[in-house]
C-alpha positions as CSV (number, residue, x, y, z in Angstrom):
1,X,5.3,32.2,0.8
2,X,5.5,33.8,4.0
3,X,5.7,32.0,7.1
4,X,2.3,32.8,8.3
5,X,1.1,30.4,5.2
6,X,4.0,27.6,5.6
7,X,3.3,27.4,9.6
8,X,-0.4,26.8,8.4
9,X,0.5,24.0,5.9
10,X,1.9,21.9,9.0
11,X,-1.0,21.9,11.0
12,X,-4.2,19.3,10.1
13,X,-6.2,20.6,7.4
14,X,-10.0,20.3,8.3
15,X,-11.0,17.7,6.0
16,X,-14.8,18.1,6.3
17,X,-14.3,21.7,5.6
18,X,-13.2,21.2,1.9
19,X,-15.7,18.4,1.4
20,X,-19.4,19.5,3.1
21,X,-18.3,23.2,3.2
22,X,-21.2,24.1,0.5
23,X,-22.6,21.3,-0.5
24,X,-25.8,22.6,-1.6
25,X,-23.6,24.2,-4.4
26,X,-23.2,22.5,-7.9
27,X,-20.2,21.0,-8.9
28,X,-19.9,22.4,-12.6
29,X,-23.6,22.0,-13.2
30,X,-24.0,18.6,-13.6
31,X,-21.4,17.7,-11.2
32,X,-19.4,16.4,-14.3
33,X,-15.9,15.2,-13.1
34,X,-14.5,14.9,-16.5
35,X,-10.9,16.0,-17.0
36,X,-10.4,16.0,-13.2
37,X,-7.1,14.9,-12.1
38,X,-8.2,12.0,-10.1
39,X,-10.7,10.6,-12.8
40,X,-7.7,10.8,-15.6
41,X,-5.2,9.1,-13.1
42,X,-7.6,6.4,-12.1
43,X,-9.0,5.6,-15.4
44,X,-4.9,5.5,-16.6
45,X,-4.5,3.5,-14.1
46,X,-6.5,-0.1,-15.7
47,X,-4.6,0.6,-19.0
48,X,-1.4,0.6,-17.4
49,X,-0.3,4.2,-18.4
50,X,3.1,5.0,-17.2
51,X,1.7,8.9,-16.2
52,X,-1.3,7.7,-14.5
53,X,1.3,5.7,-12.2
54,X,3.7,7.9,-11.2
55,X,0.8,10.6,-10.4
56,X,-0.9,7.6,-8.3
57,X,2.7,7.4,-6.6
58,X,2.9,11.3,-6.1
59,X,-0.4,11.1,-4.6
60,X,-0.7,8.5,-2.6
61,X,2.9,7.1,-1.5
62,X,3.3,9.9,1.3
63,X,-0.2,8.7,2.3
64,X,0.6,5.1,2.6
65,X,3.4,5.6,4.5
66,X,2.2,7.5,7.0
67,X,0.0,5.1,7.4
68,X,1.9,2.0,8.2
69,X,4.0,4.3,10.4
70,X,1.3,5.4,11.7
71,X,0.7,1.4,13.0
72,X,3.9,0.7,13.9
73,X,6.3,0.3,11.5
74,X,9.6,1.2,11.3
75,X,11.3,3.5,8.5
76,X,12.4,0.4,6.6
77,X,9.1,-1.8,6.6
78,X,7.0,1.0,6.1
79,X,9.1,1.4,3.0
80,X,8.4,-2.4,2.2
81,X,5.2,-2.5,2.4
82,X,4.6,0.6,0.9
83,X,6.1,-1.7,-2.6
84,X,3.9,-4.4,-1.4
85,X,0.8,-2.4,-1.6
86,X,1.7,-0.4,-4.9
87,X,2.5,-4.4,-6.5
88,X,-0.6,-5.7,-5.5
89,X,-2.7,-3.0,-6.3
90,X,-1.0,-2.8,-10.3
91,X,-2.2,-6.7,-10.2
92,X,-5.8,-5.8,-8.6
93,X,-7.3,-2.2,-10.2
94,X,-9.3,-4.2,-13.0
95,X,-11.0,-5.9,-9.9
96,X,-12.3,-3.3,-8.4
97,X,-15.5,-2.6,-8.1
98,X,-18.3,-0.7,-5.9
99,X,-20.0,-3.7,-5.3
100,X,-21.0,-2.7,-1.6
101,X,-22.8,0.9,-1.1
102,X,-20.5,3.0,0.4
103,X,-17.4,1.2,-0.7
104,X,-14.8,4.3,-2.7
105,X,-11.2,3.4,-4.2
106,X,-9.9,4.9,-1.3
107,X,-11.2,2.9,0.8
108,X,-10.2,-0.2,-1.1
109,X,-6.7,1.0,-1.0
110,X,-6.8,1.5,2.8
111,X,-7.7,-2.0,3.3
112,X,-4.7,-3.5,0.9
113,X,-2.4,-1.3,3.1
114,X,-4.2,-2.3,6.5
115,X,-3.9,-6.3,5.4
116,X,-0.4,-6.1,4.4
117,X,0.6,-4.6,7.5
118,X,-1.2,-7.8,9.6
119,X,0.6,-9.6,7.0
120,X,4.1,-8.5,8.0
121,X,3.5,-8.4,11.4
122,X,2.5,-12.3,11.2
123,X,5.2,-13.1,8.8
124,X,7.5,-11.7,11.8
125,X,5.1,-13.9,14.6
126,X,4.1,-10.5,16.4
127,X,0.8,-8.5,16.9
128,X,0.7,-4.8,15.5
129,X,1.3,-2.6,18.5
130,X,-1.8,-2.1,20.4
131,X,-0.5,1.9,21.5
132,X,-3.0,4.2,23.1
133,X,-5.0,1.6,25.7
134,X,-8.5,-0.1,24.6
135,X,-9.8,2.3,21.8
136,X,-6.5,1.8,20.2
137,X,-6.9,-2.0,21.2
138,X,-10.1,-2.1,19.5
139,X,-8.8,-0.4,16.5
140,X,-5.7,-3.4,15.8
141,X,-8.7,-5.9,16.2
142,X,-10.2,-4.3,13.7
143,X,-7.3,-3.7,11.3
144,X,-6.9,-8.1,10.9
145,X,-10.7,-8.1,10.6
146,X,-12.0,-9.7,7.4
147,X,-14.5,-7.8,6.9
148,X,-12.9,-4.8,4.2
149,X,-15.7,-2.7,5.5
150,X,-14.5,-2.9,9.0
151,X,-10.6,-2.3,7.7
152,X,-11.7,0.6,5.6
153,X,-13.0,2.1,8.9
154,X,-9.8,1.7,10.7
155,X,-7.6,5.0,10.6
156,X,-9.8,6.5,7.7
157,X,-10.5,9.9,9.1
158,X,-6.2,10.5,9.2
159,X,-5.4,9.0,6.0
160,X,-8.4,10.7,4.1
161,X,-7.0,14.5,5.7
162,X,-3.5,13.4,4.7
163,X,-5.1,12.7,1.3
164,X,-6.7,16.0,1.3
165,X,-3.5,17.7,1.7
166,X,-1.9,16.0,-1.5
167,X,-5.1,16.7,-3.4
168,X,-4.6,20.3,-2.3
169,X,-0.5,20.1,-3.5
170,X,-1.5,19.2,-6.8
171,X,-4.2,21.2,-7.7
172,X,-2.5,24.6,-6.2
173,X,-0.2,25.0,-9.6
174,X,-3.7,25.4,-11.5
175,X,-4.3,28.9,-10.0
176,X,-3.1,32.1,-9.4
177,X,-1.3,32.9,-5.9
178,X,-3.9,35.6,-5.4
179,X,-6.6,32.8,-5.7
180,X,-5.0,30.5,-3.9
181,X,-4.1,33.1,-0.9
182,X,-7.9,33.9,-0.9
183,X,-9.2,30.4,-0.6
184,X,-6.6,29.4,2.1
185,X,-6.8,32.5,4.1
186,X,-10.7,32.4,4.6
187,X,-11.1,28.6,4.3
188,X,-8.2,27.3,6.6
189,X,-7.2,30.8,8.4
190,X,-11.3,31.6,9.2
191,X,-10.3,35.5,8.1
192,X,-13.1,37.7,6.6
193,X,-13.7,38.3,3.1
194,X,-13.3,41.7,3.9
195,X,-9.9,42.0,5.2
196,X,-8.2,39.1,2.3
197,X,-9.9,41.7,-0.1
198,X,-8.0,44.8,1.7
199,X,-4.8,42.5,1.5
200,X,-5.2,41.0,-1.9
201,X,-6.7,44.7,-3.5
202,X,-10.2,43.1,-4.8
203,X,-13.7,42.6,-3.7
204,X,-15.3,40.8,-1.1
205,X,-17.2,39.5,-3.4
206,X,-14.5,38.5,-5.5
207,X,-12.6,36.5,-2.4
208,X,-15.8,34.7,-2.1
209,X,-16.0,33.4,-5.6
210,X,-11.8,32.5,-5.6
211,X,-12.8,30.6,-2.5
212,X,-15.6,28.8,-3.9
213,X,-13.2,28.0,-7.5
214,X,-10.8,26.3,-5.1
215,X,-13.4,24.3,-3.0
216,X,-15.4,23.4,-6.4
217,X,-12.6,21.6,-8.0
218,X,-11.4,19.9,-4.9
219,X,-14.8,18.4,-4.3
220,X,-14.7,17.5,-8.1
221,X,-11.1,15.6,-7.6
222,X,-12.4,14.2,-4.0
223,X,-15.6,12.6,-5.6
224,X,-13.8,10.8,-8.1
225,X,-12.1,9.2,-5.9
226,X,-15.3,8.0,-4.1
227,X,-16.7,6.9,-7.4
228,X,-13.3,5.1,-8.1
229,X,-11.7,3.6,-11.8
């Protein structure tokens, strides 16, 4: 990897990019998200499959912990309730549900995490840190809400990108580092078909298409997790 690509990797990736970037397009025809990573793991998941657990854990652990840091944890109680969250979310998968329009698995998971960080700031008789003036005010208010739909809405845009990224990680290994360089080098770098194709020794036309692969079975792993176990 040269470190034009790994400076690239540490910057935000543009979530709405890999999800509305052409969504007229077809995901496999149908839109069939069988055999997708995220609809094997979730589905492993209710029957308790030792792999479907430790690939929720890869994806998601760096995810959760960001976000209680992210709220003020330390190092340490992130860590706690990081367990927390992954224990009451082995007890909890065969209850959810999408009983509410718009309600995905992700944003069930946020709201465990978001209530079990209230939780240990009350168990320690303190307020999560307010940082950042009234907007960020508004947002702790929020975060003890009841209402999950109001908790799913807290800090969703940060934890879905940082999700994005992990979905990104996993799927990389399934193609060729010429397909891959083409799909990150127009999609995340904004270069021209024209001048990956020069680099890479193919068409235009053929960058396009290795660009489209990549965003096709991203959007296919991102919408299962919106339609959840």
């Amino acid at each position: 990897m040269n470190n034009r690509r790994s400076n690239r990797w540490r910057r935000p990736l543009p979530l709405q990019e890999f999800v509305m970037a052409e969504r007229g397009s077809e995901l496999n025809g149908s839109g069939d998200r069988t055999g997708s990573i995220s609809t094997a793991m979730l589905a492993g998941l209710r029957r308790r499959e030792p792999s479907a657990w430790n690939r929720f854990v890869q994806l998601f652990v760096p995810v959760l912990y960001h976000r209680c840091r992210k709220k003020g944890l330390q190092p340490s109680d992130a860590e706690d309730v990081v367990q927390e969250v992954l224990l009451r979310v082995a007890a909890k998968i065969d209850t959810f549900h999408r009983s509410k329009e718009g309600q995905t698995f992700r944003g069930w998971l946020w709201t465990i995490t978001d209530r079990k960080i209230v939780d240990h700031f009350r168990s320690r008789g303190r307020s999560p840190p307010a940082v950042g003036g009234t907007d960020a005010g508004r947002q702790m208010q929020q975060l003890a809400a009841d209402d999950p739909t109001t908790t799913e809405a807290a800090f969703q845009p940060d934890s879905d990108c940082l999700l994005a990224r992990r979905l990104l990680e996993l799927i990389r290994a399934d193609f060729s580092e010429a397909t891959w360089q083409a799909f990150w080098r127009m999609t995340v770098g904004g270069e021209k078909a024209s001048e990956i194709a020069a680099d890479l020794g193919k068409s235009a036309q053929a960058v396009r298409q290795d660009k489209y692969r990549v965003l096709r079975r991203f959007r296919q792993e991102w919408e299962a997790f919106q339609a959840g176990p």
